[in-house]
C-alpha positions as CSV (number, residue, x, y, z in Angstrom):
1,X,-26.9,1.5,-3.3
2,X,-30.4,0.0,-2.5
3,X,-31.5,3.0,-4.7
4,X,-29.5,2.0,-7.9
5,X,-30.6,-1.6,-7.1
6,X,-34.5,-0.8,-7.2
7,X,-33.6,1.9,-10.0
8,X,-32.8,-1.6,-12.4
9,X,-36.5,-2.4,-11.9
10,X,-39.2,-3.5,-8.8
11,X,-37.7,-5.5,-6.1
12,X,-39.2,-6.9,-2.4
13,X,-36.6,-6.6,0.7
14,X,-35.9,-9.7,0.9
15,X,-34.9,-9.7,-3.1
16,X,-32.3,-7.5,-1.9
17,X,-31.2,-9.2,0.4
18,X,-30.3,-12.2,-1.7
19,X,-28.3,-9.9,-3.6
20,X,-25.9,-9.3,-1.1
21,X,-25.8,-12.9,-0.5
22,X,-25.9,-14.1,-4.2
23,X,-23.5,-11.6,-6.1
24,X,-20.6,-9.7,-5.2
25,X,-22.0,-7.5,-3.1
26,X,-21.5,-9.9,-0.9
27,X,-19.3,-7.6,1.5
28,X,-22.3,-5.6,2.2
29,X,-24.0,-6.1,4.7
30,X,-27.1,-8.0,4.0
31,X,-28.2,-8.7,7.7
32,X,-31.9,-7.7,8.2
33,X,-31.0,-5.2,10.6
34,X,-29.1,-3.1,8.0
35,X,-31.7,-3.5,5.1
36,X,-34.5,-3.8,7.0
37,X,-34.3,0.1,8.4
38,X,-33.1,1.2,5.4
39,X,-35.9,0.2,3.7
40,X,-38.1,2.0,6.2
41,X,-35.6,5.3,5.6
42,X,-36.2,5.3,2.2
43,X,-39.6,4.9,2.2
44,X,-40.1,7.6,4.9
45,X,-38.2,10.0,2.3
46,X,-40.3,8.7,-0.3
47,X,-37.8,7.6,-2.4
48,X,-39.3,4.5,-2.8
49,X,-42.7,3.1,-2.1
50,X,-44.4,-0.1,-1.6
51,X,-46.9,-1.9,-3.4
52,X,-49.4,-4.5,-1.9
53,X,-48.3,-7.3,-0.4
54,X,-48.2,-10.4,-2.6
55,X,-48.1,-14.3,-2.2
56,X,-48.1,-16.5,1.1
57,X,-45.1,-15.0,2.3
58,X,-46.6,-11.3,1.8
59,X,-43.9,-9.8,0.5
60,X,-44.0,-6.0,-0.9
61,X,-42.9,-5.4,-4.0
62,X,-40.4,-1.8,-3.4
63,X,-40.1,0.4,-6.3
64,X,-38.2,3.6,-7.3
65,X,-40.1,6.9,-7.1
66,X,-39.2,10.0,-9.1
67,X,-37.9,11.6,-5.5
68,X,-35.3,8.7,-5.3
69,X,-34.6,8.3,-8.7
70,X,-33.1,12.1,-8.5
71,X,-31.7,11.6,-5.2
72,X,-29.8,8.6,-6.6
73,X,-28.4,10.7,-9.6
74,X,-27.3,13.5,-7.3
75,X,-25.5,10.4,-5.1
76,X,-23.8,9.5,-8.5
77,X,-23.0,13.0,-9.7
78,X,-21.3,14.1,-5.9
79,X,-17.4,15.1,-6.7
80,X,-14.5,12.8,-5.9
81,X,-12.7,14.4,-3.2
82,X,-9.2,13.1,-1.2
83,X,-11.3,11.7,1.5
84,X,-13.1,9.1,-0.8
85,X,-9.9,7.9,-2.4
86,X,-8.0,7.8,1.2
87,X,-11.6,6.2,3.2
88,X,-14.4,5.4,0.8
89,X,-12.5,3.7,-2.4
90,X,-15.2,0.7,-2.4
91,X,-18.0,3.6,-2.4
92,X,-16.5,4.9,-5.5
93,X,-16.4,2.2,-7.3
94,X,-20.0,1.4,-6.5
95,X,-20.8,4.7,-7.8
96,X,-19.3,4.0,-11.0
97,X,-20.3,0.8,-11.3
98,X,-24.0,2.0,-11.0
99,X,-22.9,5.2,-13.4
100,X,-24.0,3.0,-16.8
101,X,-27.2,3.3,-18.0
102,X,-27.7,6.2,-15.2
103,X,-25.9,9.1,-16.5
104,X,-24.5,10.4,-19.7
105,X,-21.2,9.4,-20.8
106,X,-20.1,13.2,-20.5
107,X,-20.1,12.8,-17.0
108,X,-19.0,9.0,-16.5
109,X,-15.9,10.8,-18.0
110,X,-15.4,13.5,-15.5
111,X,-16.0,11.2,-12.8
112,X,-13.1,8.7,-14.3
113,X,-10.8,11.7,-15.0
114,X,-11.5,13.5,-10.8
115,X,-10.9,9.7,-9.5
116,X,-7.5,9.4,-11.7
117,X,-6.4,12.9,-10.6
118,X,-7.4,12.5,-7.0
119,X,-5.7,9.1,-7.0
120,X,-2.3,10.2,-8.6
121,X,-1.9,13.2,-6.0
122,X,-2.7,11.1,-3.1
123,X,-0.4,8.7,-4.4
124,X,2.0,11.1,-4.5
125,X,1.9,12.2,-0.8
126,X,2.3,8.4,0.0
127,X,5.3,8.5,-2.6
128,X,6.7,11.3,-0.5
129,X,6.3,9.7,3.0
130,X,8.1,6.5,2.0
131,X,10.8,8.5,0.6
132,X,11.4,10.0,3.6
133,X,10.3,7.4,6.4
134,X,11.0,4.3,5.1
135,X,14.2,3.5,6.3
136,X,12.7,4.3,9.8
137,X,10.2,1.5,9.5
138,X,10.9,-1.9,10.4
139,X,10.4,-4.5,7.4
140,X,6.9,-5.6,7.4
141,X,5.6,-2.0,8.0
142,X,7.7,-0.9,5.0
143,X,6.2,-3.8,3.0
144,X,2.5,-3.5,4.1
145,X,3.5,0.2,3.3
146,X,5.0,-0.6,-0.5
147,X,1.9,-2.4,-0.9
148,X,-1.1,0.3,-0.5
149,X,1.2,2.4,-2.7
150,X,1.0,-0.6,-5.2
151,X,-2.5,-0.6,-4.7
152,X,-2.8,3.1,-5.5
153,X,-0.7,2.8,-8.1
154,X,-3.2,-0.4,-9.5
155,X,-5.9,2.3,-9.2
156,X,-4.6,5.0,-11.4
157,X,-3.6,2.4,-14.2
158,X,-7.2,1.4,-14.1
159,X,-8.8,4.5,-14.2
160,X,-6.2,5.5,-17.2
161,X,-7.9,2.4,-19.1
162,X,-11.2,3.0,-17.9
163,X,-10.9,6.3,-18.9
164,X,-9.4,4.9,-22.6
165,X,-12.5,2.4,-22.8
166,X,-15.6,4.7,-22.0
167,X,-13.8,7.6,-24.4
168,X,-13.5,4.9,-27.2
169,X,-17.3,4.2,-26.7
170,X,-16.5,0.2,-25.0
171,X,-19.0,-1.8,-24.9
172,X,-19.4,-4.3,-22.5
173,X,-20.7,-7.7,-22.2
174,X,-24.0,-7.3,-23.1
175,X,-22.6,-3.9,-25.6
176,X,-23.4,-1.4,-23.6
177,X,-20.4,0.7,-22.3
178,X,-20.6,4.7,-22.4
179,X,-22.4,4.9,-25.9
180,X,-25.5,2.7,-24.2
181,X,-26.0,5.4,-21.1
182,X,-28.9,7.4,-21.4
183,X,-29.1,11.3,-20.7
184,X,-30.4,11.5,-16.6
């Protein structure tokens, strides 16, 4: 994530920070011992490097290198899979999110139509089991139950429209849907 962050243009770590305070990232953490190290990972891989510091506080502008930029595409361009819809859902999302103005629409398409089909099988192993289980459960398990298939169920009408939006060429607040993405 701090890769498609710094991919949007030069940031310092503590410019990062804020964004995990300021915007909805906000569920990340943005406690200096998360971004902090990772900082220093990235810069170790040289995905990123540092420029001089700056200013009374000394701060170090971080910037995207070509080695990062194509490690951050690959990131976007990995393969929905089962275990990112059942643990990782959030992940996916980010990815997506960060897919615009990253990757052609060609493949902002395939990832929309793997997340749709992953979703509806998955949901329909979770259709199965509260077929067969539900009467076993007691109330509130059945309900906490009828709500992640719910959720599930939210996720594939989403992806349906999603899917609708980027094919139709969308654009989005600023005009820029599918048709704006450049080729990576």
């Amino acid at each position: 994530m701090l890769l498609g962050l710094l991919g949007q243009g030069p940031r310092s770590a503590y410019d990062l920070r804020k964004l995990f305070v300021a915007t909805p990232l906000r569920h990340f953490s943005d406690s200096p011992g998360a971004i902090y190290p990772a900082v220093r990972r990235l810069l170790a891989r040289r995905w990123i490097e540092a420029g001089a510091p700056k200013g009374a506080r000394r701060r170090q502008e971080l910037e995207l290198t070509a080695r990062g930029r194509a490690a951050f595409l690959a990131w976007l361009g990995l393969p929905v899979t089962r275990k990112d819809v059942i643990l990782h859902g959030e992940q996916l999302l980010l990815r997506f999110a960060l897919m615009g103005g990253n990757l052609p629409a060609s493949s902002v398409v395939r990832f929309l139509r793997a997340y749709r089909a992953e979703m509806i099988e998955y949901l329909g192993v979770l259709r199965l089991y509260h077929s067969q289980n539900a009467e076993y459960m007691p109330l509130t398990g059945r309900l906490a139950f009828e709500h992640g298939i719910a959720q599930y169920d939210g996720c594939v009408r989403w992806a349906a429209k999603a899917l609708e939006t980027v094919q139709a060429g969308g654009g989005g607040s600023r005009g820029r849907g599918a048709q704006g993405t450049r080729e990576a």
